[in-house]
LOLOTI-811687 format. One record per residue: residue number from 1; x, y, z of N, C-alpha, C in turn; chain. Coordinates in Angstrom, 2 decimals. Example, Ala and Ser with C-alpha at 12.3 -4.5 7.8 and 13.67 -1.06 7.14 Angstrom:
<nodes>
{seq:1 | n.x:13.19 | n.y:-5.69 | n.z:7.80 | ca.x:12.30 | ca.y:-4.50 | ca.z:7.80 | c.x:13.20 | c.y:-3.30 | c.z:7.80 | mol:A}
{seq:2 | n.x:12.85 | n.y:-2.25 | n.z:7.08 | ca.x:13.67 | ca.y:-1.06 | ca.z:7.14 | c.x:12.90 | c.y:0.03 | c.z:7.87 | mol:A}
</nodes>
This chain:
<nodes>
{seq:1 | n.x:-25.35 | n.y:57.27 | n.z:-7.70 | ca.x:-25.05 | ca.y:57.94 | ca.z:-8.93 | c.x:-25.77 | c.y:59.27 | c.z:-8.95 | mol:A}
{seq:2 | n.x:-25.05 | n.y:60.34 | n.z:-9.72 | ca.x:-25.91 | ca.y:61.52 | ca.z:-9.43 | c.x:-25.54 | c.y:61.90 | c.z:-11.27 | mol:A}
{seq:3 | n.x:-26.78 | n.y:62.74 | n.z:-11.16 | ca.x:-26.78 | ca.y:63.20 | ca.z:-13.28 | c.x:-26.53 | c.y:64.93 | c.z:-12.88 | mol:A}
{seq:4 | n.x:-25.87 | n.y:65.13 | n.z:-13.82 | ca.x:-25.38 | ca.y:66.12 | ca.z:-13.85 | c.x:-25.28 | c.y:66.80 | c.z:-15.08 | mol:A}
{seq:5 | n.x:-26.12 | n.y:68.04 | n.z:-15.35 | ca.x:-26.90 | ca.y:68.62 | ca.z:-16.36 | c.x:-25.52 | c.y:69.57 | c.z:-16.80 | mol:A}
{seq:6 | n.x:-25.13 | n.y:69.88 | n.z:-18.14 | ca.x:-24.39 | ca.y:70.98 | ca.z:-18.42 | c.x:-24.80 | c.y:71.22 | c.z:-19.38 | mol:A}
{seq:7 | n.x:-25.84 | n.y:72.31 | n.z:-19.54 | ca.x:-26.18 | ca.y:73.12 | ca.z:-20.56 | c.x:-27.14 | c.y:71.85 | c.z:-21.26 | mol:A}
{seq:8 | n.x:-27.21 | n.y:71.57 | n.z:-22.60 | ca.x:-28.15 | ca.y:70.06 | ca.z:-23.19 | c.x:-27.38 | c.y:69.25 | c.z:-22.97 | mol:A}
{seq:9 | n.x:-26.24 | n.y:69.31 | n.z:-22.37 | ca.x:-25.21 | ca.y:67.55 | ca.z:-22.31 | c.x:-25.65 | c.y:66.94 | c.z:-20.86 | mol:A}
{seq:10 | n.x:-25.97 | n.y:66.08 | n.z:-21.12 | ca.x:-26.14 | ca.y:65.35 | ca.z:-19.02 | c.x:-24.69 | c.y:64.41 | c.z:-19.03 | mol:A}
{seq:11 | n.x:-24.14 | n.y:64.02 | n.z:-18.05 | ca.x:-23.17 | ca.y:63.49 | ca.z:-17.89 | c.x:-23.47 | c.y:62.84 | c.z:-16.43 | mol:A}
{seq:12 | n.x:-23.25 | n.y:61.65 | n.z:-16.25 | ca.x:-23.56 | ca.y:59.95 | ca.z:-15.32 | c.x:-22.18 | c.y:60.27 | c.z:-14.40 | mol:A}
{seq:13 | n.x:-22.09 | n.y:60.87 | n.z:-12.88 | ca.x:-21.17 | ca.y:61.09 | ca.z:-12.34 | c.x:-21.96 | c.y:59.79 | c.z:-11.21 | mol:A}
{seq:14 | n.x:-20.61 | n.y:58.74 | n.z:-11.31 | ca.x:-20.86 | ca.y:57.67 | ca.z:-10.48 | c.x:-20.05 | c.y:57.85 | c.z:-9.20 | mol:A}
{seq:15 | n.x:-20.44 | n.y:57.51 | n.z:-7.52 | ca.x:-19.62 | ca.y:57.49 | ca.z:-6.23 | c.x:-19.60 | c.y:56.31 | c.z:-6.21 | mol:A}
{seq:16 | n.x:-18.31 | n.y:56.18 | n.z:-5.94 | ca.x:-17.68 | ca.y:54.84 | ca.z:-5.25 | c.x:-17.44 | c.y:54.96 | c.z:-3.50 | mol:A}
{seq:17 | n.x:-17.37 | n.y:53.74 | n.z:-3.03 | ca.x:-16.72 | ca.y:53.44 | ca.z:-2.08 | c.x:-15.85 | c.y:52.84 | c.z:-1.69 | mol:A}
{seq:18 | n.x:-14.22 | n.y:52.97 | n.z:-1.38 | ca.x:-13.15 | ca.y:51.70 | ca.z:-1.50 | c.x:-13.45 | c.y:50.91 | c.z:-0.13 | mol:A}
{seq:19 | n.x:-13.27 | n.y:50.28 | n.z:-0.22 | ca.x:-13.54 | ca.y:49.09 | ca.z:0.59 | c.x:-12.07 | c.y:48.09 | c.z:0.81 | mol:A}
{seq:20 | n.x:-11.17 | n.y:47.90 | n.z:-0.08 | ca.x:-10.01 | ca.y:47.60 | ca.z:-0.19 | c.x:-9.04 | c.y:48.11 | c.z:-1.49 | mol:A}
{seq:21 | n.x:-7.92 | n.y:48.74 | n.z:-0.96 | ca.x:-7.09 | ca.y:48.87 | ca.z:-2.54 | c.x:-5.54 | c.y:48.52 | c.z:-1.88 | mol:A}
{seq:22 | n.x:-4.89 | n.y:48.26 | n.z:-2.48 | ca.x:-3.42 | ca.y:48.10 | ca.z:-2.79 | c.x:-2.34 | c.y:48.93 | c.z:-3.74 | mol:A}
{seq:23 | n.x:-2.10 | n.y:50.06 | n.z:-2.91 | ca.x:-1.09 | ca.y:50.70 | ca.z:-3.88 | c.x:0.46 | c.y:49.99 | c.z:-3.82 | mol:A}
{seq:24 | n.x:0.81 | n.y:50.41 | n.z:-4.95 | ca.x:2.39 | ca.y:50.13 | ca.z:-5.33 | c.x:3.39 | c.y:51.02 | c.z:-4.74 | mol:A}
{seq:25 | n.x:3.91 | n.y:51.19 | n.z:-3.78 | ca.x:4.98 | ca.y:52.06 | ca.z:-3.11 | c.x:6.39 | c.y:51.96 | c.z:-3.37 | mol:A}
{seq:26 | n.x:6.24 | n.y:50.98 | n.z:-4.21 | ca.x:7.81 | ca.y:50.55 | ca.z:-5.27 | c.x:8.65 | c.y:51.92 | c.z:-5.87 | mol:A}
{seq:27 | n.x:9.80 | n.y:52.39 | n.z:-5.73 | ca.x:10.29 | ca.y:53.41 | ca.z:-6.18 | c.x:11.20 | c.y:53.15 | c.z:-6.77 | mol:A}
{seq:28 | n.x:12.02 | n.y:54.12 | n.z:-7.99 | ca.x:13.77 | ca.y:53.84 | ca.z:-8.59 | c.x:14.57 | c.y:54.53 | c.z:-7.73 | mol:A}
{seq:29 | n.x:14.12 | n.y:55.15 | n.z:-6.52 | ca.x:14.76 | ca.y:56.18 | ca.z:-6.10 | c.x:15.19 | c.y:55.95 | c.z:-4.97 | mol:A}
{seq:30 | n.x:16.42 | n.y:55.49 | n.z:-3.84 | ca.x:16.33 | ca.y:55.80 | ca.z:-2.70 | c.x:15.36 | c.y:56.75 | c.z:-1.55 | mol:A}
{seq:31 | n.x:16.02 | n.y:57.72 | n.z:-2.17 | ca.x:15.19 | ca.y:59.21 | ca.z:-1.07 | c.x:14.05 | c.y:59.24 | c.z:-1.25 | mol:A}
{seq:32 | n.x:13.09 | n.y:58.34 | n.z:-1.90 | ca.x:11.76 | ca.y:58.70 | ca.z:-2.20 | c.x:11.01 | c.y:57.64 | c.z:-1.53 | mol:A}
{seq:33 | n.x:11.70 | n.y:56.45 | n.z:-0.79 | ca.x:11.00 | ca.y:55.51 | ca.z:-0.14 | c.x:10.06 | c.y:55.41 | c.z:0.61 | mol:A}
{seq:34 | n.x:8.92 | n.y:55.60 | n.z:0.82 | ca.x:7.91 | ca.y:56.23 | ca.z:1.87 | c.x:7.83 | c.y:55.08 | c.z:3.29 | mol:A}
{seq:35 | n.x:7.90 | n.y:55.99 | n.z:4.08 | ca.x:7.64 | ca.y:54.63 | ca.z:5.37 | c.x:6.61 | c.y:54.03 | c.z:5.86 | mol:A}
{seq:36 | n.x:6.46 | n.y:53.18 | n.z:6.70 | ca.x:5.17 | ca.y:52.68 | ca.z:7.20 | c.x:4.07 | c.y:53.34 | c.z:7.43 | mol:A}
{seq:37 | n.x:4.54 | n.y:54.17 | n.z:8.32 | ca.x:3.43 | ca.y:55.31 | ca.z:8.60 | c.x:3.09 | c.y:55.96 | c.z:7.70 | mol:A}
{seq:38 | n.x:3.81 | n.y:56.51 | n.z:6.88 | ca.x:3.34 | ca.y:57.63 | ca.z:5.98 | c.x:2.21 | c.y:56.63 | c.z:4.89 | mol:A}
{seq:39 | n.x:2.89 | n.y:55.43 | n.z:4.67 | ca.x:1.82 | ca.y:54.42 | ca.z:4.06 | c.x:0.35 | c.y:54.39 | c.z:4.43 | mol:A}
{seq:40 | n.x:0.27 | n.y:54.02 | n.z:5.72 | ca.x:-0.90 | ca.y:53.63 | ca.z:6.89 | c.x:-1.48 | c.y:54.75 | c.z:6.68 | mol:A}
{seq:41 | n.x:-0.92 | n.y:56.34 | n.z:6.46 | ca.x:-2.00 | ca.y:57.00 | ca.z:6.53 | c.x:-2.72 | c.y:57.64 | c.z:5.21 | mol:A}
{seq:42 | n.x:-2.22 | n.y:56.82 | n.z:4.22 | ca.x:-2.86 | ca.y:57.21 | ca.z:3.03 | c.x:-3.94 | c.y:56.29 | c.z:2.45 | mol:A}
{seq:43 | n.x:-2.94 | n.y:54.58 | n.z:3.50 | ca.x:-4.81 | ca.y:53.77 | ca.z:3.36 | c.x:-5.88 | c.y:54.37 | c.z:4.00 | mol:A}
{seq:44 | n.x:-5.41 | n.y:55.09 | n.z:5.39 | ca.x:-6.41 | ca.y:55.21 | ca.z:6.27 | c.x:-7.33 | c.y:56.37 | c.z:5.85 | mol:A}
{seq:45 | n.x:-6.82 | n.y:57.40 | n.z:5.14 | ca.x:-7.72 | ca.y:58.33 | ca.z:4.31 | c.x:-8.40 | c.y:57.62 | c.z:3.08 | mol:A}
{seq:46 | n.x:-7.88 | n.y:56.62 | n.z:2.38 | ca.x:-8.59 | ca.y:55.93 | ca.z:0.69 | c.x:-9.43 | c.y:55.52 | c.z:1.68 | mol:A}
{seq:47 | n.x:-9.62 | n.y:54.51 | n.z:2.47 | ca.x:-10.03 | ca.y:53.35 | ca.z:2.62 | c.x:-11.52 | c.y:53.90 | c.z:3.25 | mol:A}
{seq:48 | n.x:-12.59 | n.y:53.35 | n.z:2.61 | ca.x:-14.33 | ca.y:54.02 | ca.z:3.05 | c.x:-14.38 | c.y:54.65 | c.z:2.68 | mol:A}
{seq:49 | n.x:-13.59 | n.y:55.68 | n.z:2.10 | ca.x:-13.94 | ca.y:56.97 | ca.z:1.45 | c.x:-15.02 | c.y:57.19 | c.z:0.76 | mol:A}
{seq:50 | n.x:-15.44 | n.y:58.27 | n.z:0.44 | ca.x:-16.45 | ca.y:58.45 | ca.z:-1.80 | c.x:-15.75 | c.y:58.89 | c.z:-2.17 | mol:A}
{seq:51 | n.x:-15.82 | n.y:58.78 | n.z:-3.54 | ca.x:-14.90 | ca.y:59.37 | ca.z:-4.23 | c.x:-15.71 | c.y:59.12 | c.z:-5.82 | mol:A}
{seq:52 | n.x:-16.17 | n.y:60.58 | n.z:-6.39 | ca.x:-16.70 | ca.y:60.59 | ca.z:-7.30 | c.x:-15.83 | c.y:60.20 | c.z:-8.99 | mol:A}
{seq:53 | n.x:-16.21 | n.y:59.51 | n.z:-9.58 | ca.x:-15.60 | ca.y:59.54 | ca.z:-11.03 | c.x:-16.57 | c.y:58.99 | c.z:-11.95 | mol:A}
{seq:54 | n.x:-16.19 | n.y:59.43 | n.z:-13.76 | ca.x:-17.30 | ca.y:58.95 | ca.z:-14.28 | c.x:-17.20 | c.y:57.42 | c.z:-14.42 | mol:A}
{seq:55 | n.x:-16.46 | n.y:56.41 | n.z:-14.30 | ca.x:-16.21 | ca.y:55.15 | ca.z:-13.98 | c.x:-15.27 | c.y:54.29 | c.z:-13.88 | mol:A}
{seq:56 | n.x:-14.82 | n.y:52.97 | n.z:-13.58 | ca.x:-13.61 | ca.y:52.17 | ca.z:-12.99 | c.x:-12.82 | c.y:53.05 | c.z:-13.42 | mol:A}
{seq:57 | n.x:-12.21 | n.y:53.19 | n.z:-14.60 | ca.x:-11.27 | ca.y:53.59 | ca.z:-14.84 | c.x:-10.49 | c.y:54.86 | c.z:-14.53 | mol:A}
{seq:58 | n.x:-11.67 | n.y:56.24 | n.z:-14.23 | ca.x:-11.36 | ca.y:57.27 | ca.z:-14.03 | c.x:-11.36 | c.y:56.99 | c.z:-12.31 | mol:A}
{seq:59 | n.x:-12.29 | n.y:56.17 | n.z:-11.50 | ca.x:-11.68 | ca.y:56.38 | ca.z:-10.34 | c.x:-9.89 | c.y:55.58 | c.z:-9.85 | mol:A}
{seq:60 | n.x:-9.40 | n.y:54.69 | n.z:-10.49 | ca.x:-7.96 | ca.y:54.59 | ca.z:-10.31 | c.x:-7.42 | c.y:55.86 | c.z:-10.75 | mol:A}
{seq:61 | n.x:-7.78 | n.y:56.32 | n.z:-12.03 | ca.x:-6.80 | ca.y:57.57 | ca.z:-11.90 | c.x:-6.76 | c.y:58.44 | c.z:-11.22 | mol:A}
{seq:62 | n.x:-8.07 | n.y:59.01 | n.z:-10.93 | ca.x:-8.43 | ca.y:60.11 | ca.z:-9.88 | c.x:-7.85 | c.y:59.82 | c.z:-8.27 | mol:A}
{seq:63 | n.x:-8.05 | n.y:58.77 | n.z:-7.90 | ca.x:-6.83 | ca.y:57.94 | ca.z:-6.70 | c.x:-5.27 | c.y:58.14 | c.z:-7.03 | mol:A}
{seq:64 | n.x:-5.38 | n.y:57.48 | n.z:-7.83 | ca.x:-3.70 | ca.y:58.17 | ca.z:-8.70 | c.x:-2.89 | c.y:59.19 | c.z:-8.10 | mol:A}
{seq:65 | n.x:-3.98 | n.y:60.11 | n.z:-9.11 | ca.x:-3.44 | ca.y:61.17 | ca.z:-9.47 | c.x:-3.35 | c.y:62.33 | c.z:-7.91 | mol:A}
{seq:66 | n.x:-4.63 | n.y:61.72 | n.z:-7.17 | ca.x:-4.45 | ca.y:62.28 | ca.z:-5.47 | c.x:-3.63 | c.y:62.05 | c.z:-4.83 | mol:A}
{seq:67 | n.x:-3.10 | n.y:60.68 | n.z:-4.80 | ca.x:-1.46 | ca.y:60.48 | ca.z:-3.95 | c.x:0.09 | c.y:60.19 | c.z:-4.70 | mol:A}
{seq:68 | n.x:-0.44 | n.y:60.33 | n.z:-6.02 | ca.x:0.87 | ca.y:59.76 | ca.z:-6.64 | c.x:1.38 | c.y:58.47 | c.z:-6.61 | mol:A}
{seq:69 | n.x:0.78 | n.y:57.89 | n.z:-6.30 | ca.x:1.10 | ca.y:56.06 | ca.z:-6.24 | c.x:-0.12 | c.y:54.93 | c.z:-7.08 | mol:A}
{seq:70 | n.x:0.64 | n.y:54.77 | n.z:-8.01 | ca.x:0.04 | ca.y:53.35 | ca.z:-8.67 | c.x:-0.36 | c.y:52.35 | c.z:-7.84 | mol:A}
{seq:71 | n.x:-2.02 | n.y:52.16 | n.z:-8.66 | ca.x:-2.75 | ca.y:51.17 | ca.z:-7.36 | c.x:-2.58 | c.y:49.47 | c.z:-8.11 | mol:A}
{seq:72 | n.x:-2.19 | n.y:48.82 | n.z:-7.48 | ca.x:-1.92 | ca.y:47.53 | ca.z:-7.48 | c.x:-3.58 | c.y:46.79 | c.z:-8.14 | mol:A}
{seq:73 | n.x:-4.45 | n.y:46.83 | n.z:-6.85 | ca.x:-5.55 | ca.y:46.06 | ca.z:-7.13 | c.x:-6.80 | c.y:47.47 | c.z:-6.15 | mol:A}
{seq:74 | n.x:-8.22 | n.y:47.13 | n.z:-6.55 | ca.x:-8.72 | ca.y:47.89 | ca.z:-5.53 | c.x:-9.94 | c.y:47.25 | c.z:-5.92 | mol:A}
{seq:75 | n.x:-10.72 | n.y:47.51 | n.z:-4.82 | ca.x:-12.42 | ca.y:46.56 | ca.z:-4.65 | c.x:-13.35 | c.y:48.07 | c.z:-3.92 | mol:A}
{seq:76 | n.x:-14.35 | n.y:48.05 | n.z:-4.26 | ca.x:-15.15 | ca.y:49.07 | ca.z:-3.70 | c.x:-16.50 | c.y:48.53 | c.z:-4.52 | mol:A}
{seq:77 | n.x:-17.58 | n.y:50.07 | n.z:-3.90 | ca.x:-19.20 | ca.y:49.50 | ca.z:-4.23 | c.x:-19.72 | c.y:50.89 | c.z:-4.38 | mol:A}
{seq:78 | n.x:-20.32 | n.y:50.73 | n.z:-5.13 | ca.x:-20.90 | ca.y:51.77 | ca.z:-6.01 | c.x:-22.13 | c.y:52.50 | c.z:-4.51 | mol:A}
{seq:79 | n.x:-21.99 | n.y:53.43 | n.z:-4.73 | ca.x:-22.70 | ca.y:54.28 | ca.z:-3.77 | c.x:-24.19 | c.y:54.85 | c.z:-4.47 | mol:A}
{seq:80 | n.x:-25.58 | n.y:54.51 | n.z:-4.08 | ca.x:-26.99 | ca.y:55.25 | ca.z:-4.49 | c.x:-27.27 | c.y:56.41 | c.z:-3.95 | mol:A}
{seq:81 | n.x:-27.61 | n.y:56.83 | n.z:-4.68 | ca.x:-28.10 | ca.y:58.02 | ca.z:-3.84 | c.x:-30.04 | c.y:57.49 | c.z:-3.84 | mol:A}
{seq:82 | n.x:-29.81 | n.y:58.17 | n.z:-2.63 | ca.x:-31.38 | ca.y:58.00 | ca.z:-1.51 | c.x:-32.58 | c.y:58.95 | c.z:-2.04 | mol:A}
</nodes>
């Protein structure tokens, strides 16, 4: 976790680590079907990553909102700083 001073406000910016997630690749669309690969390589970038947010909730969105795909389920561990 790292604190982060703005002006008199401090604000609790927590790192995660995914460890497992499950996005939804479900579409209404034909042409928008993504393939295996293109799948594989968007776990293979989430997956161990950090990824800063102020908590659970903002890191699904912030995942979200980086690939455009609704995450099913996801497991990760909070990262200390040393």
């Amino acid at each position: 976790m790292m604190l982060v001073i703005y002006g008199s406000r401090s604000e609790l910016i927590m790192q995660f680590q995914i460890t497992r997630i499950e996005f939804d690749f479900t579409t209404d669309f034909e042409d928008e079907v993504l393939d295996s690969e293109s799948q594989d390589e968007i776990y293979d970038e989430v997956l161990y990553s950090i990824w800063e947010a102020d908590d659970e909730d903002d890191l699904v969105e912030e995942i979200t909102c980086a690939y455009g795909w609704c995450i099913k389920s996801i497991d990760y561990r909070y990262v200390l700083a040393s």
